[in-house]
BALOBA-1460 file (C-alpha; in Angstrom, 3 decimals):
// residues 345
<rec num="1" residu="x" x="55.086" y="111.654" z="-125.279"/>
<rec num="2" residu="x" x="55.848" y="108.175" z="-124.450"/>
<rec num="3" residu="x" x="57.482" y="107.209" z="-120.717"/>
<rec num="4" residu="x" x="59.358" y="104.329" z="-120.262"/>
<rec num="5" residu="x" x="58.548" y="102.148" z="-116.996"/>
<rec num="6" residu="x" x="59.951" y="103.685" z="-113.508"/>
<rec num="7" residu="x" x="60.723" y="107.207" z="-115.504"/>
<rec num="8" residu="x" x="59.351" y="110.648" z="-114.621"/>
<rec num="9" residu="x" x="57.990" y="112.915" z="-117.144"/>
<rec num="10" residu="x" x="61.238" y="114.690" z="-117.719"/>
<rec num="11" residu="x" x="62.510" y="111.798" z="-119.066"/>
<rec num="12" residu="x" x="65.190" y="110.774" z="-116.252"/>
<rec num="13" residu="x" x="65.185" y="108.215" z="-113.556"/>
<rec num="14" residu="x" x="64.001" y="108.243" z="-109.857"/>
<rec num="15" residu="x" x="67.203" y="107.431" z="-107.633"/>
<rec num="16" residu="x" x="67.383" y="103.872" z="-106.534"/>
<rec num="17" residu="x" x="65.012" y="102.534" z="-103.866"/>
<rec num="18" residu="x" x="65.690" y="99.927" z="-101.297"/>
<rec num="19" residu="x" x="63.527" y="97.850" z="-102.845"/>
<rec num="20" residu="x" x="65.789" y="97.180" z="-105.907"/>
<rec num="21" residu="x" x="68.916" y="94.563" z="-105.755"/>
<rec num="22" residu="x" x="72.065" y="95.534" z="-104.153"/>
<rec num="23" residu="x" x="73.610" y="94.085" z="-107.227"/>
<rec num="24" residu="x" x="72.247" y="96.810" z="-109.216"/>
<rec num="25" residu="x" x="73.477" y="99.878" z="-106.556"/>
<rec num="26" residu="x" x="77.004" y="97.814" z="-106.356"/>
<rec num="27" residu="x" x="77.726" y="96.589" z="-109.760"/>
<rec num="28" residu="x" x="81.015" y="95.483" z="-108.781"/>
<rec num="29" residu="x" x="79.830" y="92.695" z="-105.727"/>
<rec num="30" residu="x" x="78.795" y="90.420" z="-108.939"/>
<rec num="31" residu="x" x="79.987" y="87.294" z="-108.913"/>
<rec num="32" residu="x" x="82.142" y="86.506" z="-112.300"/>
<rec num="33" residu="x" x="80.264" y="84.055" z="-113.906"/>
<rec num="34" residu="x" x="83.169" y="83.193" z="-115.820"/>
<rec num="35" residu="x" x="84.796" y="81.963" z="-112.624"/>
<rec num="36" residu="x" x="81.976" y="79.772" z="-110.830"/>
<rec num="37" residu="x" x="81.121" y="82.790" z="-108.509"/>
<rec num="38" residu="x" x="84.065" y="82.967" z="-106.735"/>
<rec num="39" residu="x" x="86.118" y="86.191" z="-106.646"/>
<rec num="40" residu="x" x="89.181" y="86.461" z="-108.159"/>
<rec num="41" residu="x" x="92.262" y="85.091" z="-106.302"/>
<rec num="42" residu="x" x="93.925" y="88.618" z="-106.107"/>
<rec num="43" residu="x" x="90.993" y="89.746" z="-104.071"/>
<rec num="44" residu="x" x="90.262" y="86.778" z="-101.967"/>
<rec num="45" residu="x" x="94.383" y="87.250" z="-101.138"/>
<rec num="46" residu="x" x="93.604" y="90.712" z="-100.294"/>
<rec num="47" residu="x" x="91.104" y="90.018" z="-98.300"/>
<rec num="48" residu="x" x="92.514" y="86.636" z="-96.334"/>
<rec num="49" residu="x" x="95.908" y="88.137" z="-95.734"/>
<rec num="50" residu="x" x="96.022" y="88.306" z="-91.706"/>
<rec num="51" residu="x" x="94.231" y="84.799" z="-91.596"/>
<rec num="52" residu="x" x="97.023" y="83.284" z="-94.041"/>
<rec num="53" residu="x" x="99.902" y="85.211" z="-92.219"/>
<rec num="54" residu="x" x="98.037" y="83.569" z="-88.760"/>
<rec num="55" residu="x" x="98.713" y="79.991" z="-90.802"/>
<rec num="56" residu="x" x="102.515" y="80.246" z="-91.673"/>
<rec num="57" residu="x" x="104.099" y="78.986" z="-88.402"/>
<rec num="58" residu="x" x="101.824" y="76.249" z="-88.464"/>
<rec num="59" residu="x" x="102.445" y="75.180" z="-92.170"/>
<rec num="60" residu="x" x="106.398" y="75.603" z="-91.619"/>
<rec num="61" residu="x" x="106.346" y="73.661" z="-88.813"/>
<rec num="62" residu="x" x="104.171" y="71.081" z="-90.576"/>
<rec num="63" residu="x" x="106.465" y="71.351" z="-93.365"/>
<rec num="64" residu="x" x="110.079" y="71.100" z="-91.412"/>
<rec num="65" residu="x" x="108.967" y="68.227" z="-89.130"/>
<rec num="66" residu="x" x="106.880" y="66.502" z="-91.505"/>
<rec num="67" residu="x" x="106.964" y="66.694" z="-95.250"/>
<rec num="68" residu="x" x="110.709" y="67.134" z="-95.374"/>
<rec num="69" residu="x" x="111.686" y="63.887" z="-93.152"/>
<rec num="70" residu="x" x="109.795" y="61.763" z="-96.046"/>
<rec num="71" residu="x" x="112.544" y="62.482" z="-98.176"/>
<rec num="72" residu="x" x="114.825" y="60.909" z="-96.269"/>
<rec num="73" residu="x" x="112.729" y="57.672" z="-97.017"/>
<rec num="74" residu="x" x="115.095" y="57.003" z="-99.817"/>
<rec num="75" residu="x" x="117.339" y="55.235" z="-97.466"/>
<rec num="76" residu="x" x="115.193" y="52.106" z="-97.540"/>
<rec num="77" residu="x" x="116.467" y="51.788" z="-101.155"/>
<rec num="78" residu="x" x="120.096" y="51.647" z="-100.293"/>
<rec num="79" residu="x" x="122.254" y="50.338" z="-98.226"/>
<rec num="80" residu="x" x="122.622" y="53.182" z="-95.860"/>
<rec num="81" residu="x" x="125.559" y="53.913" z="-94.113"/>
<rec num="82" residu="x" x="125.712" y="56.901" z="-92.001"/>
<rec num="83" residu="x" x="129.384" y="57.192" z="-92.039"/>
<rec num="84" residu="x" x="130.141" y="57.196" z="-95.174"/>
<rec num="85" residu="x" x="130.414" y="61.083" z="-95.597"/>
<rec num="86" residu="x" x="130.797" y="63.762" z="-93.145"/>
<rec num="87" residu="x" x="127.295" y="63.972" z="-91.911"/>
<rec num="88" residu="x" x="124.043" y="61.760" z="-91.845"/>
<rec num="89" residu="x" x="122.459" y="63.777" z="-94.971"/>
<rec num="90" residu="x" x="125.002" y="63.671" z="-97.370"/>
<rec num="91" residu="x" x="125.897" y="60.177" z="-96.561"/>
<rec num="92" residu="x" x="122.817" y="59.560" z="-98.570"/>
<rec num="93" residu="x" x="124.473" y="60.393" z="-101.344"/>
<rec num="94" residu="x" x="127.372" y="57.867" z="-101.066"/>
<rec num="95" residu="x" x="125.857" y="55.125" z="-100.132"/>
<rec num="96" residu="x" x="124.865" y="52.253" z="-102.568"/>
<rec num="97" residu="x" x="121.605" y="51.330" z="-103.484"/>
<rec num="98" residu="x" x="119.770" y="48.249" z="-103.343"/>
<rec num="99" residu="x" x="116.576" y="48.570" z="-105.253"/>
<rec num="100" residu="x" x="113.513" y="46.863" z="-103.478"/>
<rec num="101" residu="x" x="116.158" y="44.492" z="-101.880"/>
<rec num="102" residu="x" x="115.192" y="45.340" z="-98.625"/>
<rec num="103" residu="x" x="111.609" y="44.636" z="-98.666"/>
<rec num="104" residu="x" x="112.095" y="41.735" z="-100.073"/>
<rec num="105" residu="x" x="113.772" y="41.006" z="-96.629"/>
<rec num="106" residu="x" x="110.933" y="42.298" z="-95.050"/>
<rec num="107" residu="x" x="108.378" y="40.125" z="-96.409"/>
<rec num="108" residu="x" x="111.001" y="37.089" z="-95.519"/>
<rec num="109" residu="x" x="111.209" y="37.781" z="-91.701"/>
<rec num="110" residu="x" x="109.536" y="36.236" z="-89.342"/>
<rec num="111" residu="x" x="110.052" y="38.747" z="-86.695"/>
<rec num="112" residu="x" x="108.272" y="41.272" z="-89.306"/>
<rec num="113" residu="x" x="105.350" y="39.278" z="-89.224"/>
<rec num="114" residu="x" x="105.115" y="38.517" z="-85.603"/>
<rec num="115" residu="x" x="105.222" y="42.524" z="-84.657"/>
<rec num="116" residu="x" x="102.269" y="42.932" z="-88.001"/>
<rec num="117" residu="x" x="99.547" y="40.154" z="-86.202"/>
<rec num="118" residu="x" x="100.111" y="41.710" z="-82.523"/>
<rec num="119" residu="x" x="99.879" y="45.319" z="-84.380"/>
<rec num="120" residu="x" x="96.637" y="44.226" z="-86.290"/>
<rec num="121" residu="x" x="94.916" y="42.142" z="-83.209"/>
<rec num="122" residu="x" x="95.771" y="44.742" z="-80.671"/>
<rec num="123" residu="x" x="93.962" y="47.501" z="-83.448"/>
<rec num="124" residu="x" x="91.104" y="45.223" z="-83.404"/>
<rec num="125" residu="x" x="90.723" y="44.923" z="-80.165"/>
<rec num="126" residu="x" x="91.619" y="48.635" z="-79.382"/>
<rec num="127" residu="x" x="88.435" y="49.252" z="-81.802"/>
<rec num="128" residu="x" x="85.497" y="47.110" z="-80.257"/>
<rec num="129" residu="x" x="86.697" y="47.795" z="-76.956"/>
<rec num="130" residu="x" x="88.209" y="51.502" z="-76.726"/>
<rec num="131" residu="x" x="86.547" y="53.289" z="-79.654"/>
<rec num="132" residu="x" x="82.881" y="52.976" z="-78.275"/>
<rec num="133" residu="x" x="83.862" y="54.045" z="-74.829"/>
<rec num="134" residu="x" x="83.962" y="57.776" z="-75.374"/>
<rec num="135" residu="x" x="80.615" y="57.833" z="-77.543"/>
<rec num="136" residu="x" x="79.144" y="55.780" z="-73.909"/>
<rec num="137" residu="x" x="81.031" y="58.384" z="-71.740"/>
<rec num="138" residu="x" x="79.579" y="61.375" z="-73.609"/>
<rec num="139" residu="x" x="76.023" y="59.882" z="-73.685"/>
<rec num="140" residu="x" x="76.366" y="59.657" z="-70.245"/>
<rec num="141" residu="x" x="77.561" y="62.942" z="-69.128"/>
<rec num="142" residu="x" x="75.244" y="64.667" z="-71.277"/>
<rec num="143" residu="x" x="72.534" y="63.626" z="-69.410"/>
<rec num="144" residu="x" x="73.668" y="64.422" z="-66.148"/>
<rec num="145" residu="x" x="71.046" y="67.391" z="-65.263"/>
<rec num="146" residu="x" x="73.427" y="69.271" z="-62.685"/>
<rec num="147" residu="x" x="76.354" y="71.156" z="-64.936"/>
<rec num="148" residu="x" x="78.700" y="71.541" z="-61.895"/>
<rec num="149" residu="x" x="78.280" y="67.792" z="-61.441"/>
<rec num="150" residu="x" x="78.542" y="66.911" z="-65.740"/>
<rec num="151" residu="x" x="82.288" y="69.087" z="-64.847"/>
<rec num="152" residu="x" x="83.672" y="67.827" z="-62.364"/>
<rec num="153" residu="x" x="82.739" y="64.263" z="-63.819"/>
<rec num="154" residu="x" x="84.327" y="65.403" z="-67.054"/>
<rec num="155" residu="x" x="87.471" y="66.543" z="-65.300"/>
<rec num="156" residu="x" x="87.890" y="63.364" z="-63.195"/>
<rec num="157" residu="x" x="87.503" y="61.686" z="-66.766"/>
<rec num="158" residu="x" x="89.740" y="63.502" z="-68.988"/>
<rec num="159" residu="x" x="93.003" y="63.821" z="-66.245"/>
<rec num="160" residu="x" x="94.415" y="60.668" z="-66.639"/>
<rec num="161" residu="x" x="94.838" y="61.993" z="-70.625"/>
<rec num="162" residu="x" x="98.063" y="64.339" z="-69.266"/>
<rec num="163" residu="x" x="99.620" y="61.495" z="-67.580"/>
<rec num="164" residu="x" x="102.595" y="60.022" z="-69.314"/>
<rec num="165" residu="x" x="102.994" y="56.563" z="-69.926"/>
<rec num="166" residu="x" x="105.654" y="56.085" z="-67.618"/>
<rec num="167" residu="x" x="103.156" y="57.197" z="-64.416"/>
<rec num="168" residu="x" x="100.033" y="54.930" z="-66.548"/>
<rec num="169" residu="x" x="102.569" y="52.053" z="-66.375"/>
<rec num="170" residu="x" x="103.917" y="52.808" z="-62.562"/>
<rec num="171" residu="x" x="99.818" y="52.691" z="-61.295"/>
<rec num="172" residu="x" x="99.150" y="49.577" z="-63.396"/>
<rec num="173" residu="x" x="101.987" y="47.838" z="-61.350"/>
<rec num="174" residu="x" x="100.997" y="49.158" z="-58.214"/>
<rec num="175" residu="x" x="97.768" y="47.682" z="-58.538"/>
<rec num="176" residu="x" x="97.826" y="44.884" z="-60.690"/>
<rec num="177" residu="x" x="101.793" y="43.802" z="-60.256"/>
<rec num="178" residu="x" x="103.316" y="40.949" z="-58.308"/>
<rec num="179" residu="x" x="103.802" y="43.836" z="-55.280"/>
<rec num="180" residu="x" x="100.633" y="45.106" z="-55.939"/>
<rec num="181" residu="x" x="97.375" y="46.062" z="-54.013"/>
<rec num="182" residu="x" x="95.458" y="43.084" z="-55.768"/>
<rec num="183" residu="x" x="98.558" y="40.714" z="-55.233"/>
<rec num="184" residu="x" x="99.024" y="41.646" z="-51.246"/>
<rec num="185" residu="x" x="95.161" y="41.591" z="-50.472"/>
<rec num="186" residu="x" x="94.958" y="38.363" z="-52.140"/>
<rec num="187" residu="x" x="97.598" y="36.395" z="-49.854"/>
<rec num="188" residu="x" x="96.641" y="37.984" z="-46.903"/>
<rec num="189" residu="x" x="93.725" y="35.830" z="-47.742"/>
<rec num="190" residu="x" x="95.511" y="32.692" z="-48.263"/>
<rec num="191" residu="x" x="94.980" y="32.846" z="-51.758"/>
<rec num="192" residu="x" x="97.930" y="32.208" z="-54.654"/>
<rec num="193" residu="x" x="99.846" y="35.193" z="-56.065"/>
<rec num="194" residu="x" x="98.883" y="37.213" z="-58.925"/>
<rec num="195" residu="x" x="101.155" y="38.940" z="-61.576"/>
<rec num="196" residu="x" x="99.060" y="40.727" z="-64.689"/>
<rec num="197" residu="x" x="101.711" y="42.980" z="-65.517"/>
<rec num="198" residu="x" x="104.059" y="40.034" z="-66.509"/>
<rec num="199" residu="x" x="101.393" y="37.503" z="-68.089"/>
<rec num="200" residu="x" x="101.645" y="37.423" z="-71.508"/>
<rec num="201" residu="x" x="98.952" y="35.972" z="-72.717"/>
<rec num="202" residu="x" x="96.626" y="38.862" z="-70.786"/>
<rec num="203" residu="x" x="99.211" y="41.325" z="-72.282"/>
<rec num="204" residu="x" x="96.948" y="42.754" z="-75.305"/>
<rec num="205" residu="x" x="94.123" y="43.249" z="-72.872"/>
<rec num="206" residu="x" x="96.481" y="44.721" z="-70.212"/>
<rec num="207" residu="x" x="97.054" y="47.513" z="-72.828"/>
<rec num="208" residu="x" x="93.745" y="47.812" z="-74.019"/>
<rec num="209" residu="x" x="92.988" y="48.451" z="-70.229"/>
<rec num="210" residu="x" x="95.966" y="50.965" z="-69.977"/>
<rec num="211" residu="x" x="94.668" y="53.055" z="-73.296"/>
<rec num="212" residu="x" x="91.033" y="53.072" z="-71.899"/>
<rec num="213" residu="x" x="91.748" y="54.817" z="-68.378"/>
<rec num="214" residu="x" x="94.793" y="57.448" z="-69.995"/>
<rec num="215" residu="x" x="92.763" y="58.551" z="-73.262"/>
<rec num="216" residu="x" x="88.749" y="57.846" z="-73.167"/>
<rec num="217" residu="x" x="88.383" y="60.550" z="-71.188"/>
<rec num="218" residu="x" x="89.760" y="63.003" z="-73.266"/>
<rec num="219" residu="x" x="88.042" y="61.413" z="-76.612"/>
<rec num="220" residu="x" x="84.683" y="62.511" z="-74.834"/>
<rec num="221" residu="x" x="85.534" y="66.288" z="-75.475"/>
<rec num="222" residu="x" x="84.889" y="65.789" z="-79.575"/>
<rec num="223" residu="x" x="81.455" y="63.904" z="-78.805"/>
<rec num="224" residu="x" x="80.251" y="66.873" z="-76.331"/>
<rec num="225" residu="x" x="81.037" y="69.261" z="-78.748"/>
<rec num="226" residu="x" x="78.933" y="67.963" z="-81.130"/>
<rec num="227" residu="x" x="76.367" y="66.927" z="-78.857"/>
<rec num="228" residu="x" x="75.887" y="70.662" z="-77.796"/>
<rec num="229" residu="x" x="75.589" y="72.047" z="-81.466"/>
<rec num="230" residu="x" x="71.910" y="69.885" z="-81.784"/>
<rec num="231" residu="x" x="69.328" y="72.069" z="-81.270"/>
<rec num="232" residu="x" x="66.884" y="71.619" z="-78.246"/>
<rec num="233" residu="x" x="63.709" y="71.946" z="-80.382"/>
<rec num="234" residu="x" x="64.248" y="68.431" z="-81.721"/>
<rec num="235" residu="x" x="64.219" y="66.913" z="-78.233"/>
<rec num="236" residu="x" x="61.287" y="69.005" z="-77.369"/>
<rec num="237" residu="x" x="59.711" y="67.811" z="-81.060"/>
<rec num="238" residu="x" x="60.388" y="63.857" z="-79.762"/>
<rec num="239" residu="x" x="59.015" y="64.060" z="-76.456"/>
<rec num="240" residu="x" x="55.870" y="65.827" z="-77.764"/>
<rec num="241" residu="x" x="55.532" y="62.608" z="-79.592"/>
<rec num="242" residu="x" x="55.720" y="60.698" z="-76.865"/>
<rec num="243" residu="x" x="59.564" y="59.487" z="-77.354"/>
<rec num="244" residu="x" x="60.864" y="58.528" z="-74.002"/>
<rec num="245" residu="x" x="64.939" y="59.064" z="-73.021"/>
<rec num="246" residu="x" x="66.108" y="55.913" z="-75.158"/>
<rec num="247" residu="x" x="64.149" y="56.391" z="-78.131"/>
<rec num="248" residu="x" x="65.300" y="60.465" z="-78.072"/>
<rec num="249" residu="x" x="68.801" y="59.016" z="-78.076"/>
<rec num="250" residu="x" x="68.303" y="56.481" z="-80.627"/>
<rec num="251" residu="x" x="66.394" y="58.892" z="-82.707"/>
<rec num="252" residu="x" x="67.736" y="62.504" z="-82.099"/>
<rec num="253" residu="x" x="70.977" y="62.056" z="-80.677"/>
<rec num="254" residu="x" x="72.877" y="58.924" z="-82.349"/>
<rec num="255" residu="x" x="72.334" y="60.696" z="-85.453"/>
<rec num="256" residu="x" x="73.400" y="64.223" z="-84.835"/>
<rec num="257" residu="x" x="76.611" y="62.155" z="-83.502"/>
<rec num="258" residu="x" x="76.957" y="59.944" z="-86.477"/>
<rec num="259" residu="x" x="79.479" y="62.196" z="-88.659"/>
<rec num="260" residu="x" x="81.661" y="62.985" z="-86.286"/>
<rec num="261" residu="x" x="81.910" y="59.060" z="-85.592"/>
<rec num="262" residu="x" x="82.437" y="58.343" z="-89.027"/>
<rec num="263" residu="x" x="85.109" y="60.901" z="-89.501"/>
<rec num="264" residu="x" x="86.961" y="59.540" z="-86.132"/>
<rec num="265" residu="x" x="86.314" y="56.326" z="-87.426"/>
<rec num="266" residu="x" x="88.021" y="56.971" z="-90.692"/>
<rec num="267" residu="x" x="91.525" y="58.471" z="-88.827"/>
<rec num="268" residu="x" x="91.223" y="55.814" z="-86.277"/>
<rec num="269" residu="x" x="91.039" y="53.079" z="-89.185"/>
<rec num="270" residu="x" x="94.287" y="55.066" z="-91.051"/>
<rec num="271" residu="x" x="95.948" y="54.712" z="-88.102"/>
<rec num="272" residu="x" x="95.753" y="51.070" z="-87.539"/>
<rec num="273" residu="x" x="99.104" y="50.148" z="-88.052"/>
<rec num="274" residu="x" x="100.050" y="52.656" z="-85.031"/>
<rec num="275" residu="x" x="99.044" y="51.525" z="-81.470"/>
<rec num="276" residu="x" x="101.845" y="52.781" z="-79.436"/>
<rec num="277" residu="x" x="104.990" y="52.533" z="-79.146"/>
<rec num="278" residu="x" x="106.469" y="54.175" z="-75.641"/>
<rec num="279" residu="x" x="103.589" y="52.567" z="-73.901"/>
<rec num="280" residu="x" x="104.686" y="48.877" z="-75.687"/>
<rec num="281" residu="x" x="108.435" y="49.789" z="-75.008"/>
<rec num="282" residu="x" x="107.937" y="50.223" z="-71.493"/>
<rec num="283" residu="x" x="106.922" y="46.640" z="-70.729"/>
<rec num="284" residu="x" x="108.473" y="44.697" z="-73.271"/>
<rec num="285" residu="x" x="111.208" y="43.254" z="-70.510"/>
<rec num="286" residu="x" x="108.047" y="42.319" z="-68.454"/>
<rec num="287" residu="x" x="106.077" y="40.040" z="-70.625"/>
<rec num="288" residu="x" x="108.710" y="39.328" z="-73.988"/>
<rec num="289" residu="x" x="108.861" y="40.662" z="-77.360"/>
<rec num="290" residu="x" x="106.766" y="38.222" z="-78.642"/>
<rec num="291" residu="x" x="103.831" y="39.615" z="-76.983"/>
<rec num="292" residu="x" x="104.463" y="42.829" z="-76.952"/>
<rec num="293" residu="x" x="106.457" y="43.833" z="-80.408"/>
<rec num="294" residu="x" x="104.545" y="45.984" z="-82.829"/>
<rec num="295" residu="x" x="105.753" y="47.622" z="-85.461"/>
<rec num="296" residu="x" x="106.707" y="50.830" z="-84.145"/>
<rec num="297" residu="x" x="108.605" y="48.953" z="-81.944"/>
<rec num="298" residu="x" x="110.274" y="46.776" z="-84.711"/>
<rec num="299" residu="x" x="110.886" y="49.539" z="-86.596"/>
<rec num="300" residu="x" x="112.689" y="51.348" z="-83.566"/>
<rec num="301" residu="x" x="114.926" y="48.103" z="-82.715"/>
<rec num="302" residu="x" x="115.741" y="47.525" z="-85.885"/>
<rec num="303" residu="x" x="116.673" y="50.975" z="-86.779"/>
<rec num="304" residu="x" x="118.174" y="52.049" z="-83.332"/>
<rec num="305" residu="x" x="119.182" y="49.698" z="-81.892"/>
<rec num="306" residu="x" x="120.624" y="47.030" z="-84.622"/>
<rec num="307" residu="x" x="121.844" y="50.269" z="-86.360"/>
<rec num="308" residu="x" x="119.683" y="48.688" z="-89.511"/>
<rec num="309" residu="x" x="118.892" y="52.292" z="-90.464"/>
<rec num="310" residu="x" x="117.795" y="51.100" z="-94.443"/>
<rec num="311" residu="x" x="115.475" y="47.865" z="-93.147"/>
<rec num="312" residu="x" x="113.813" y="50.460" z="-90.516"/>
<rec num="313" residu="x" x="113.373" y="52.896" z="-93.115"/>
<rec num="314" residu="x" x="111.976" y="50.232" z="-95.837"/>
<rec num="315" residu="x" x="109.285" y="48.823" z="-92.437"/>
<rec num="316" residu="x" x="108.176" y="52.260" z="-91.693"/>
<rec num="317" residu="x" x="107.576" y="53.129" z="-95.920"/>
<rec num="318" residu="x" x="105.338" y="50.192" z="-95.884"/>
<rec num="319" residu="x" x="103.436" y="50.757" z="-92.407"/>
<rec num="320" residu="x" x="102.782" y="54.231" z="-93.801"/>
<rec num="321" residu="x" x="102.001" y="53.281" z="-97.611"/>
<rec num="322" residu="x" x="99.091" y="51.158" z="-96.217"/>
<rec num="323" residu="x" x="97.920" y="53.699" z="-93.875"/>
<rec num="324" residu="x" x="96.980" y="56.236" z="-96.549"/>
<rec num="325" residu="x" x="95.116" y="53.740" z="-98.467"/>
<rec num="326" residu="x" x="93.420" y="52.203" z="-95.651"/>
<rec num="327" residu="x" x="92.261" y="55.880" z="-95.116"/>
<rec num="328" residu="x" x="91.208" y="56.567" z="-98.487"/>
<rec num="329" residu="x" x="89.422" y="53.016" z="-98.065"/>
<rec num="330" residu="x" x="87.889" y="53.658" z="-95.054"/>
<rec num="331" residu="x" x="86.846" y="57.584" z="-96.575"/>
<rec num="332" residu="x" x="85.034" y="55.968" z="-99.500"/>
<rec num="333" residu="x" x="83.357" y="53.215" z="-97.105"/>
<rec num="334" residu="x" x="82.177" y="56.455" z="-95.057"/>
<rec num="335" residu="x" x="81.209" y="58.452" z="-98.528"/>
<rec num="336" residu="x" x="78.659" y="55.043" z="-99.751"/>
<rec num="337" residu="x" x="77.110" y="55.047" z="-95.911"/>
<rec num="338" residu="x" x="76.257" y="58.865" z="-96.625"/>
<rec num="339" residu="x" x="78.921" y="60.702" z="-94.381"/>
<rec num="340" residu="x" x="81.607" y="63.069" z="-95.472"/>
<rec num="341" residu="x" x="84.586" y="61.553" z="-93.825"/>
<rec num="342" residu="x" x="87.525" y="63.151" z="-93.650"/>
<rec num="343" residu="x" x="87.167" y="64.572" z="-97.416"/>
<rec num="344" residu="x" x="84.174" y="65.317" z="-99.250"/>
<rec num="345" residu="x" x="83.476" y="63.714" z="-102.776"/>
């Protein structure tokens, strides 16, 4: 009498040893093939229930405050006028459209164009001199040896972040006004007056300044995280080969650091065409709006104030039509260096 392989003489088969696959003791834990290996959307909603319940305030909120507002974007193709039925939304409805009438106003104002150049030079600025700051800040508190020193560092660092602008403005003028500390010490000394806060022509660096000592402290918090998650052995591995502190950072640490700047880099790049606006607002008596209009300010004059509700719309479409695709831009630019971004390919 013949056996087959793994059967006893009787003919049947031993039970299952721990040897063999778990896919053969639990036929059902196979992938379907048929469906890339991914189980099938009845189970995975089974499964993911409390975690999806956990996301609907968030997505309603996102949804209410967010998604639905776009539709009122249709206003920048009419002539808007909020009294023309018996509330704001279904005035929409009677009011008379335009077409592209209104950006074609847009691209014919000067004012527009003013508030685009100081919104693109104070972005440019804002990005040599502000985005590097909190990569330099997190270098340098991660080496501090002593962690009740590296916290109270970070917490001196990251306070100014829960000021408001109104207090950040206030201290500026204190120190750096016509009143101020710099302005009082200096003609006590004989020496002329001093104004910052109401020179325009500093104005774009005054800001820069501002946006450095509220926020760069906070932007560290990203770069530590990401600093802690690289593993120890690889410093170890670089000073057994005789890398000294700069070459461990240029080497080790730069790199393990180099998504997360490219996927900052990519958000702070789609949001170019945003660099304030209660912070601008706030000092625009004190220097003029030629130095200090951007378009969120434009946009919030013209639609406020002026009561130009269908040019304000028709500004803010455009600001935020060029932001996605400077983001998708700036996502591919990340995708040829050999980062991820903010999507993956």
């Amino acid at each position: 009498m013949s056996l087959t392989a793994g059967s006893r003489p009787d003919g049947t088969r031993p039970a299952a040893t721990v040897e063999e696959p778990v896919a053969a003791l639990l036929p059902e834990a196979v992938p379907d093939k048929r469906r890339g290996g991914r189980a099938p959307w009845r189970v995975r909603l089974r499964r993911d229930r409390a975690l999806l319940l956990m996301t609907v305030p968030a997505l309603t909120l996102l949804v209410v405050f967010n998604y639905v507002p776009l539709l009122g974007n249709v206003v920048a193709f009419q002539d808007y006028d909020p009294y023309a039925a018996g509330n704001g939304v279904a005035a929409i409805f009677h009011s008379p459209w335009l077409g592209v009438e209104q950006f074609a106003r847009m691209v014919d104002d000067p004012l527009f164009w003013g508030a685009a150049r100081n919104t693109v030079v104070l972005f440019l600025l804002q990005l040599v001199l502000f985005f590097p700051l909190p990569i330099a800040l997190a270098l340098l508190i991660n080496s501090v040896v002593r962690p009740r020193v590296r916290a109270v560092a970070q917490a001196v660092m990251y306070l100014p972040h829960f000021f408001s602008w109104v207090l950040v403005v206030t201290v500026f003028q204190q120190v750096f006004g016509g009143a101020g500390i710099i302005a009082q010490t200096m003609e006590r000394h004989g020496w002329g007056g001093f104004d910052l806060m109401t020179d325009a022509s500093l104005f774009k660096f005054l800001v820069t300044a501002q946006s450095v000592w509220k926020d760069a402290g906070w932007g560290i918090i990203v770069f530590l995280a990401a600093l802690a998650a690289v593993s120890t052995d690889l410093y170890e591995a670089a000073a057994m080969d005789g890398a000294g502190r700069r070459r461990r950072m240029w080497h080790v640490t730069l790199p393990a650091l180099r998504p997360v700047i490219a996927l900052l880099l990519v958000l702070r790049v789609g949001d170019a065409l945003s660099v304030g606006f209660e912070q601008f607002l706030l000092q625009r008596d004190a220097v003029g709006a030629g130095a200090s209009e951007v378009l969120d300010t434009y946009v919030w004059n013209m639609g406020i104030q002026n009561g130009d509700f269908s040019y304000a719309a028709a500004v803010g479409l455009v600001k935020g039509v060029i932001g996605v695709c400077l983001v998708l831009a700036a996502n591919k630019f990340a995708h040829l260096l050999g980062e991820q971004g903010v999507y993956k390919k």
